[in-house]
C-alpha positions in Angstrom: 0.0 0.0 0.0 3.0 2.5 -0.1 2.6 6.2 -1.8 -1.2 4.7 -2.3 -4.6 6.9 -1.5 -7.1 5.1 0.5 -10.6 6.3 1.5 -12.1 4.1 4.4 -15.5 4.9 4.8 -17.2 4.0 8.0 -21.0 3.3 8.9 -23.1 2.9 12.0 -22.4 -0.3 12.7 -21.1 -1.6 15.9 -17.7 -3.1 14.3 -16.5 0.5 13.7 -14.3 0.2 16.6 -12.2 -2.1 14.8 -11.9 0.6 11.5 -9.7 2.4 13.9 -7.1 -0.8 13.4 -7.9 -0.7 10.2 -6.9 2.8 9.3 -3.8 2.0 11.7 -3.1 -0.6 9.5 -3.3 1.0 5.9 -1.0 3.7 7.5 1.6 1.4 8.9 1.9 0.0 5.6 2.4 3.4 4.1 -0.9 4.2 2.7 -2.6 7.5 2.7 -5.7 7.8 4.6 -9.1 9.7 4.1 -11.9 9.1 6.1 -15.3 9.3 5.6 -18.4 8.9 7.9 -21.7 8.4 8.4 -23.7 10.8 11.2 -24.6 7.4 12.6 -21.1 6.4 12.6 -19.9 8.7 15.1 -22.2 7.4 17.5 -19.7 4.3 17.8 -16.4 5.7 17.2 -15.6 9.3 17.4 -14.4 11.4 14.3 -11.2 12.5 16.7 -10.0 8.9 16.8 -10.1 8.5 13.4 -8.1 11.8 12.2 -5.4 11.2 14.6 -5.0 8.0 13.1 -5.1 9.1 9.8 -3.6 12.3 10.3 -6.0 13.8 8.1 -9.7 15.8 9.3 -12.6 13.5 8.9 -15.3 14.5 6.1 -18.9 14.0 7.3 -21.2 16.2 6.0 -21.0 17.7 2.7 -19.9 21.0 4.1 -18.3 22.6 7.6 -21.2 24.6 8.4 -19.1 27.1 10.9 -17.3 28.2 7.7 -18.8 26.8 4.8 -16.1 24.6 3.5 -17.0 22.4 1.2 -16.0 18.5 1.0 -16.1 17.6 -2.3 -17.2 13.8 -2.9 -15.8 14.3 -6.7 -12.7 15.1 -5.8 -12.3 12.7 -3.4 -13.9 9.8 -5.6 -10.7 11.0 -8.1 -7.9 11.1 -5.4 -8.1 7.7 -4.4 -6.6 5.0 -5.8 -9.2 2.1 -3.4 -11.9 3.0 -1.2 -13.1 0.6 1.8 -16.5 0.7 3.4 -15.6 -0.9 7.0 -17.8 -1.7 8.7 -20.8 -1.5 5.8 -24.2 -2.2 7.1 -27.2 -3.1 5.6 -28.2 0.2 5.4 -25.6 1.2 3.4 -25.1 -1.7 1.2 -28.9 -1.6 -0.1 -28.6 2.5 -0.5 -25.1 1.7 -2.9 -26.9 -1.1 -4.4 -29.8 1.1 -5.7 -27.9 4.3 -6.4 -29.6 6.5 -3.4 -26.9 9.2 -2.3 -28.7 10.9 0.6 -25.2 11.7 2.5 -21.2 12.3 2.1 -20.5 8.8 1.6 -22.6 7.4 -0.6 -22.1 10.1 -3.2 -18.2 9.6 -3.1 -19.0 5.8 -3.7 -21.2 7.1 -6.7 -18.0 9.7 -8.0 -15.6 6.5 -7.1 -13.2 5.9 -10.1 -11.1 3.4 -8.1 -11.7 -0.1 -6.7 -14.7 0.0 -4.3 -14.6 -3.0 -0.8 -16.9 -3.8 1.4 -16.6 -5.5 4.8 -20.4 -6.2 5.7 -20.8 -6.6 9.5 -24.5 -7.2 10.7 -26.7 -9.5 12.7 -26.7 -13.0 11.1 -30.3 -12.7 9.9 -30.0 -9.4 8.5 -27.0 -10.9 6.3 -28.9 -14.1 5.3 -32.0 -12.7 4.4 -33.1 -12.3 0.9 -32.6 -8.9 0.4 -29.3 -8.1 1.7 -27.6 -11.5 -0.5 -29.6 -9.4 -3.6 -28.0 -6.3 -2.6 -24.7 -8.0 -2.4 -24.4 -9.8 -5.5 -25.7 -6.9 -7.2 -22.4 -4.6 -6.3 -20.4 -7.3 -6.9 -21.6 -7.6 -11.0 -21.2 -4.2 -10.6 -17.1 -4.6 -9.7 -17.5 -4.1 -6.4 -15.4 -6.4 -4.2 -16.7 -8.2 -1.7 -14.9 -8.7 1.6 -16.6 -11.2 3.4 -17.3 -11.3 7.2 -16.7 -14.4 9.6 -18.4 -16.5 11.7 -18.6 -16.1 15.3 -20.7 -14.6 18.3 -22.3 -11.2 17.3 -23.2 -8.1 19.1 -26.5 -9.7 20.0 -25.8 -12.6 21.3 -26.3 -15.2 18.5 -23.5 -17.0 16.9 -23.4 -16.8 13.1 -21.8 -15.2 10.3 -22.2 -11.4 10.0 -19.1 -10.7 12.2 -16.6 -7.7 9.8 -13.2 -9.2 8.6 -10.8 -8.9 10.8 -8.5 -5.3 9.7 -5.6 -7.0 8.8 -7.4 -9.4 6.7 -9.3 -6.0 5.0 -5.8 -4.6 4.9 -4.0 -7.7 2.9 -7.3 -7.8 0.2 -6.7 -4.8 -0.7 -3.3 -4.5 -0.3 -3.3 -7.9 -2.5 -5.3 -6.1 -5.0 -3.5 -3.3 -5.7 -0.3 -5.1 -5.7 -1.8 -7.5 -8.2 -3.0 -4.5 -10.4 0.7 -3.0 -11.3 2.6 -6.8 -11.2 3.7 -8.0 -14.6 2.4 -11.5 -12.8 -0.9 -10.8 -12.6 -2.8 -13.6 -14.9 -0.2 -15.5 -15.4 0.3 -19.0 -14.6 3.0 -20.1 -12.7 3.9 -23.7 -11.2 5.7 -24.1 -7.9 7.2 -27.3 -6.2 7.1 -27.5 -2.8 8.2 -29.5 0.4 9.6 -33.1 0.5 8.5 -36.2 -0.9 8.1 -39.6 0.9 9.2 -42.6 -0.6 7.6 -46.2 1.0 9.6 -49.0 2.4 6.5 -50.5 3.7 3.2 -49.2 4.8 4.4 -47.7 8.0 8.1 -46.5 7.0 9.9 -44.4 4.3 12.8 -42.4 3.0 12.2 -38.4 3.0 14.1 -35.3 4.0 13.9 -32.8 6.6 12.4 -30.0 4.4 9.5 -28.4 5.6 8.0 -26.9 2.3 8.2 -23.3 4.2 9.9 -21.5 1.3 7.6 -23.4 -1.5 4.7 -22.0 -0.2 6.3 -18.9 0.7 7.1 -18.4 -2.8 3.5 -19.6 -4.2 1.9 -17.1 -1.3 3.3 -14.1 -2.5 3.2 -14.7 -6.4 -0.6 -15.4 -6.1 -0.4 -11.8 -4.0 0.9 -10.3 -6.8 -1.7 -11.6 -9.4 -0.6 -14.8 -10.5 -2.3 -18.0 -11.1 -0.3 -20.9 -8.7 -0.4 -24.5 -9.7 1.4 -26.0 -6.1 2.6 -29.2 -6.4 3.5 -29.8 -2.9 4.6 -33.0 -1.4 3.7 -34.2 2.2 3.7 -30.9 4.9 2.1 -29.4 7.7 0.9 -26.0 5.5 -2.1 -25.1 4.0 -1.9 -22.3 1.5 -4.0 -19.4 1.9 -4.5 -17.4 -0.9 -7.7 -17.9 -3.8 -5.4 -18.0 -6.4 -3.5 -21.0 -5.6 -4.6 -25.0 -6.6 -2.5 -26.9 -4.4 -1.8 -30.2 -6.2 -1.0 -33.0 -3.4 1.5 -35.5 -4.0 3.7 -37.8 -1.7 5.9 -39.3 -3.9 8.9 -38.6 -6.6 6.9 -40.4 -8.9 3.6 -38.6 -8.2 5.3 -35.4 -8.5 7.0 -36.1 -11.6 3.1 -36.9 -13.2 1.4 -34.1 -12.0 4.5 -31.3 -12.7 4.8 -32.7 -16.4 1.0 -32.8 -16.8 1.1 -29.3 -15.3 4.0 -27.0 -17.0 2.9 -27.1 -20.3 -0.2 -24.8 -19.5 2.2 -22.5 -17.6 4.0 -19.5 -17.9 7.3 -20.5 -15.8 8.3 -22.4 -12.9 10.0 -22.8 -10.1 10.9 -26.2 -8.5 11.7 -25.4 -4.9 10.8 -28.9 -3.7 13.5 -31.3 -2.0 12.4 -33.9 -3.9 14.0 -37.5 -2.9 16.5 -38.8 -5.0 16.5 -42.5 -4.8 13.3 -44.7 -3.7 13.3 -48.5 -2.5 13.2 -50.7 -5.1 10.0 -52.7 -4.0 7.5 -51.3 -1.3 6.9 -54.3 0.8 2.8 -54.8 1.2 2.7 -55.2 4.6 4.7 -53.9 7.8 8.2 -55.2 7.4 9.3 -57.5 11.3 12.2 -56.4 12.8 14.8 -59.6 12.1 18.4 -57.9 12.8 19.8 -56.5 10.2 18.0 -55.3 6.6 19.7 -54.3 3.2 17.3 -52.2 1.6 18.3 -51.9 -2.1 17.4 -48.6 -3.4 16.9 -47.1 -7.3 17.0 -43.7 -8.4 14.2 -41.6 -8.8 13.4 -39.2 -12.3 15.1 -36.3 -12.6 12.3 -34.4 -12.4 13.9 -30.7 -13.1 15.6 -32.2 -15.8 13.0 -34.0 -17.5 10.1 -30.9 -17.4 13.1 -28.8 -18.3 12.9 -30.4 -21.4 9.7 -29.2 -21.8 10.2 -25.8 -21.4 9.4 -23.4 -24.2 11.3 -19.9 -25.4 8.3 -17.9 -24.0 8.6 -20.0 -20.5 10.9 -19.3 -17.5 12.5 -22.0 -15.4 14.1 -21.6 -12.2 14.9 -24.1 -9.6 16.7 -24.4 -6.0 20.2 -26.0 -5.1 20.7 -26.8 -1.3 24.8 -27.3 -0.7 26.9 -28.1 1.7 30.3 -27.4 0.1 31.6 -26.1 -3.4 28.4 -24.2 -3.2 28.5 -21.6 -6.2 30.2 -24.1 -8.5 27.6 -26.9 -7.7 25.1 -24.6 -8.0 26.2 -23.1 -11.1 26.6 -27.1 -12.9 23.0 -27.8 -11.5 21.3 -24.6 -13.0 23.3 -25.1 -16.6 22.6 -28.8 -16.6 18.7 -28.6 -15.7 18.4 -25.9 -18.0 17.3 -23.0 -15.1 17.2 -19.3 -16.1 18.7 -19.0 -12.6 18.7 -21.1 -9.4 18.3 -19.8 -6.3 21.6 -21.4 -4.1 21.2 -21.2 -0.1 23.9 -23.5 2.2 23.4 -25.5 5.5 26.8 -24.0 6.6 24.4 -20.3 6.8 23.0 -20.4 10.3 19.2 -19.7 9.9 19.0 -21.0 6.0 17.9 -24.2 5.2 15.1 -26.8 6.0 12.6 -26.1 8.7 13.2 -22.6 9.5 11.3 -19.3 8.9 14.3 -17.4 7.6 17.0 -18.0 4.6 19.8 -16.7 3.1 20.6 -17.2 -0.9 22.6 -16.2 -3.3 20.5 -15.8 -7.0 22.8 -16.7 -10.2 21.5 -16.7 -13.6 22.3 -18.0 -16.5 23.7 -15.0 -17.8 26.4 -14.8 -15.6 24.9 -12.4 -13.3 25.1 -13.1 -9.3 23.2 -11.7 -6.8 23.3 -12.0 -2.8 21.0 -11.3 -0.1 20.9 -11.2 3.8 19.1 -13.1 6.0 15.7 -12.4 6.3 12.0 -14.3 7.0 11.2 -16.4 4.0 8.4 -14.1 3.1 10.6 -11.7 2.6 12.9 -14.4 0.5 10.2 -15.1 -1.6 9.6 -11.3 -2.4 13.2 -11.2 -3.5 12.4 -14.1 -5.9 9.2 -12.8 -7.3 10.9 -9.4 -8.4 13.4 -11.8 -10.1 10.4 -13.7 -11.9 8.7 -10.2 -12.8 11.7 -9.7 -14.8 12.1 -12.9 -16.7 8.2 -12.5 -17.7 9.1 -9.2 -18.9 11.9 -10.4 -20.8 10.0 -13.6 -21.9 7.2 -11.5 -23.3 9.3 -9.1 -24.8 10.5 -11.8 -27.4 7.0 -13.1 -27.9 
């Protein structure tokens, strides 16, 4: 949201207590802040609170009338580059859906030229009934974007869904969104590889690694934030992705992983296999649990080169990055994986960097491309990492399409 112009509009609901986080939020984040209000809005949060929060006065009526100032709704409708209604009640979601403009508000949503949210927050009955889901599905064929509330105990007692989104989750929509809008990713499809992948010795045992899939999904997370289409293949792992624009496609083993990324690259755009996928896999899974008789030779085989083989695949107007874990020689190693998998660039981190590696929330890597050019980063949170990697992806889609 940095350098962008945000009107939050709030109504009389009872959740406008948490539009004060909300405007924190936006502002944290570097966003500009304008607020708008309803009369009945200020009987549940007080325009004071709001303005220093936003560090800007708070427009309510159409004009000051101790001096006659006037706020304009047009010009406001054209500053912004999003506007959120947070909380937006019944009330206010029938009066947008049939065009009635009877205060400030509403006739800035009508002069809106930017993206419009709303964060409904009502009683659950009001929010089931009829008129409201009408109301709703109206502004959204209209463009509107719909942010929609939880379930949980409401201001009246009952349990149901009518409770507002929480204000970060507002904040990341529309932070998402606008993101999404400028991001040379946005619509395109991209396949990631994530986590490790199991390979049975019997039905009880197996040989996998310690990878936790963290940065996968990391990566996958914040290319679907910025507009892309995720196909994650992701082996066995304790994470569930988050965000609407990703299809996680579950596998377990090397095998299963090869099938589904070869089935799934050629409708892509690029890839970028950041899974620890198993090398070698036993020979022959044994049917049953296999006794404990002293000691066992278990006789393994190697598993497809799965970089190598989609690699193959891989088109002029496709990108194709991968991940190389060392341990020693690291550069070089990486350098003879990325050239001999065909990668555009590989993203090296070591085990000898304290914090990098498997199973922790931070990383430290080292990008090279196949161009020669290196480039090294700190340690930082894998979010963060995966940021890093997205700007690098940006680039090769620019460059990609270029020589469509």
């Amino acid at each position: 949201m940095k350098g962008k112009k945000i009107i939050v509009g709030v109504t009389g609901g009872i959740a406008a207590y948490k539009t004060a986080t909300l405007v924190r939020e936006i502002v944290k984040r570097g966003g500009e802040v304008r607020v708008v209000m309803t009369e009945m809005a200020k009987q549940f949060i007080t325009p004071l609170t709001m303005a220093t929060l936003s560090k800007n006065p708070i427009a309510v009526d159409f004009f000051d009338p101790e001096n006659g100032q006037w706020n304009s709704h047009v010009s406001l409708g054209v500053w912004a580059d999003a506007m959120i209604i947070a909380p937006a009640t019944a009330n206010t979601l029938g009066k947008m859906a049939n065009g009635i403009a009877d205060n400030l508000l509403l006739t800035t949503y009508l002069s809106a030229r930017c993206p419009v949210f709303v964060a409904p927050s009502m009683d659950l009955d009001m929010f089931a009934h009829p008129t409201t889901q009408d109301n709703l599905r109206q502004l959204a064929e209209r463009g509107v974007h719909i942010i929609e509330p939880a379930e949980g105990e409401l201001a009246s007692g009952l349990v149901g869904k009518g409770r507002m989104a929480e204000p970060e989750a507002i904040a990341d929509a529309v932070d998402d969104f606008l993101s999404s809008e400028e991001s040379l990713l946005r619509g395109r499809r991209v396949m990631v590889t994530a986590g490790p992948t199991y390979e049975r010795i019997d039905p009880v045992r197996f040989i996998g690694n310690y990878s936790s899939g963290k940065m996968g999904y990391a990566i996958a997370e914040e290319l679907a934030k910025r507009g892309a289409l995720v196909e994650l293949v992701s082996g066995p792992v304790k994470i569930t992705a988050k965000h609407k624009n990703i299809n996680v496609i579950k596998v377990e083993s090397a095998a299963e992983m090869f099938a589904a990324c070869r089935q799934t690259f050629a409708k892509c755009d690029g890839a970028i296999m950041a899974a620890a996928v198993a090398d070698f896999a036993p020979a022959e899974c044994a049917a049953s649990k296999i006794k404990r008789k002293g000691e066992m030779t278990l006789q393994l085989r190697p598993t497809a080169d799965i970089a190598a083989e989609v690699g193959k695949q891989k088109t002029d107007s496709q990108f194709f990055a991968g991940f190389a874990l060392e341990t020693d020689n690291e550069e070089q190693n990486a350098h003879d994986k990325m050239m001999r998998k065909g990668f555009d660039f590989i993203v090296l981190n070591s085990l000898n960097d304290k914090g990098a590696g498997f199973m922790t929330d931070t990383n430290k890597i080292t990008i090279l491309e196949s161009n020669g050019a290196k480039t090294e980063y700190d340690l930082k949170p894998k979010t963060e990492v995966a940021a890093d990697i997205a700007d690098v992806v940006e680039r090769y889609i620019a460059l990609k399409t270029s020589k469509k």
